[in-house]
C-alpha positions as CSV (number, residue, x, y, z in Angstrom):
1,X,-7.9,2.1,-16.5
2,X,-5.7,4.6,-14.7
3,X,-5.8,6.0,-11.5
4,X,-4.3,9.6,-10.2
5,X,-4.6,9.4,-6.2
6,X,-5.2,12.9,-4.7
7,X,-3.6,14.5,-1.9
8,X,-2.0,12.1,0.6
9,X,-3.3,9.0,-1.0
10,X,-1.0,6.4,-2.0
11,X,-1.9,3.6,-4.3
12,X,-0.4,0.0,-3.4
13,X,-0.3,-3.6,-4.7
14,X,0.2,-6.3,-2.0
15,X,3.6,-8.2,-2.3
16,X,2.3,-12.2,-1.6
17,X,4.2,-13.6,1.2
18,X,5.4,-17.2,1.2
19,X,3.2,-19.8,1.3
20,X,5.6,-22.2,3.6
21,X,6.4,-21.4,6.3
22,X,10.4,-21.6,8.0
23,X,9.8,-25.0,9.2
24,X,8.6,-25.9,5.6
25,X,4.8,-26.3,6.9
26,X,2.4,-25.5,3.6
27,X,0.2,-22.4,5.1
28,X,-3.2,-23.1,3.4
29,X,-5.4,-20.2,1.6
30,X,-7.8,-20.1,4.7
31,X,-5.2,-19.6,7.7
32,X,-3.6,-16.6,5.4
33,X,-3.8,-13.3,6.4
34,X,-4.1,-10.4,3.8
35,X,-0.6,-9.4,3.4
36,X,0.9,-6.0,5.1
37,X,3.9,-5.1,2.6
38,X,3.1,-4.0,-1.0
39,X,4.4,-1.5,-3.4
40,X,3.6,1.4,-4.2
41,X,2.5,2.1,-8.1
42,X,1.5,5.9,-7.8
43,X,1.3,8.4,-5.3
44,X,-0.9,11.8,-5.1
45,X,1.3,15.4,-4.5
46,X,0.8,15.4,-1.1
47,X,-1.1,16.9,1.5
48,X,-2.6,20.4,1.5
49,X,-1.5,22.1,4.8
50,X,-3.7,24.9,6.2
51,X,-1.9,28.0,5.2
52,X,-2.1,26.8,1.9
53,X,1.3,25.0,0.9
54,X,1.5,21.1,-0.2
55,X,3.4,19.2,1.9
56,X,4.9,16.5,-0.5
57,X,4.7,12.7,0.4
58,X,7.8,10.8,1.9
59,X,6.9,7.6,-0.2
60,X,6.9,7.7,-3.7
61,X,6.6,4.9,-7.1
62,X,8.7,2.2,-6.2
63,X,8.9,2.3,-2.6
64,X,7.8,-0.9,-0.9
65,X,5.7,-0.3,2.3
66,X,4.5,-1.7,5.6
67,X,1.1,-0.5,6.2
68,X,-1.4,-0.8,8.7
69,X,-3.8,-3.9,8.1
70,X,-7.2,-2.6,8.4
71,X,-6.2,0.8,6.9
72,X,-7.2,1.9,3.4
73,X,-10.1,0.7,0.9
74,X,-9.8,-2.4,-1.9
75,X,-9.9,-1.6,-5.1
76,X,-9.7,-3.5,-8.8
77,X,-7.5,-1.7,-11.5
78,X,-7.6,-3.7,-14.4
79,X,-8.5,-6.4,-12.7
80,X,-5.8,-6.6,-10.5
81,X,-6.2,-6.4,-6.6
82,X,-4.8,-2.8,-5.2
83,X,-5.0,-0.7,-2.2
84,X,-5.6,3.1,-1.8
85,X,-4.5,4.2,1.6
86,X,-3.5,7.5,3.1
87,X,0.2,8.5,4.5
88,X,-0.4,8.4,7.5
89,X,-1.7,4.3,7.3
90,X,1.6,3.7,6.0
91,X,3.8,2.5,8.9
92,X,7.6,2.3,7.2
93,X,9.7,1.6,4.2
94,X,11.0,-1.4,3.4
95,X,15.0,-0.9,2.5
């Protein structure tokens, strides 16, 4: 299946985070929180201002992201676990 996000929506799968921690303590599956970095994998045209214009998105395919954690809905794209948010849940890029 393949997905075209509209407007300011972004599509994103979460990037896993370790599963030890820095003192090499084994964090088990039901004291992990849903990750809050992923990539993006599409991204709509942008936002459609009021006089008419598209304002175009700052993030684009590629970019990985830091984005709010109870922002955006859960979604399965060929059975694989993604998230479509808008812009403004995203809170930075990841250089």
């Amino acid at each position: 299946m393949k997905i075209r996000p509209l407007h300011d929506r972004v599509i994103v799968k979460r990037v896993e985070e370790e599963q030890v921690s820095r003192g090499g303590i084994i964090i088990p599956d039901t004291a992990k929180e849903k990750p809050i970095k992923g990539k993006v994998v599409a991204a709509g045209p942008g936002r459609r201002l009021d006089n008419g214009e598209v304002r175009a998105l700052t993030v684009k395919e590629g970019d990985v992201v830091l984005f709010s954690k109870y922002g955006g809905t859960d979604v399965k794209i060929d059975g694989e676990d993604h998230l479509i948010l808008r812009e403004d849940d995203i809170l930075g890029i990841v250089d």
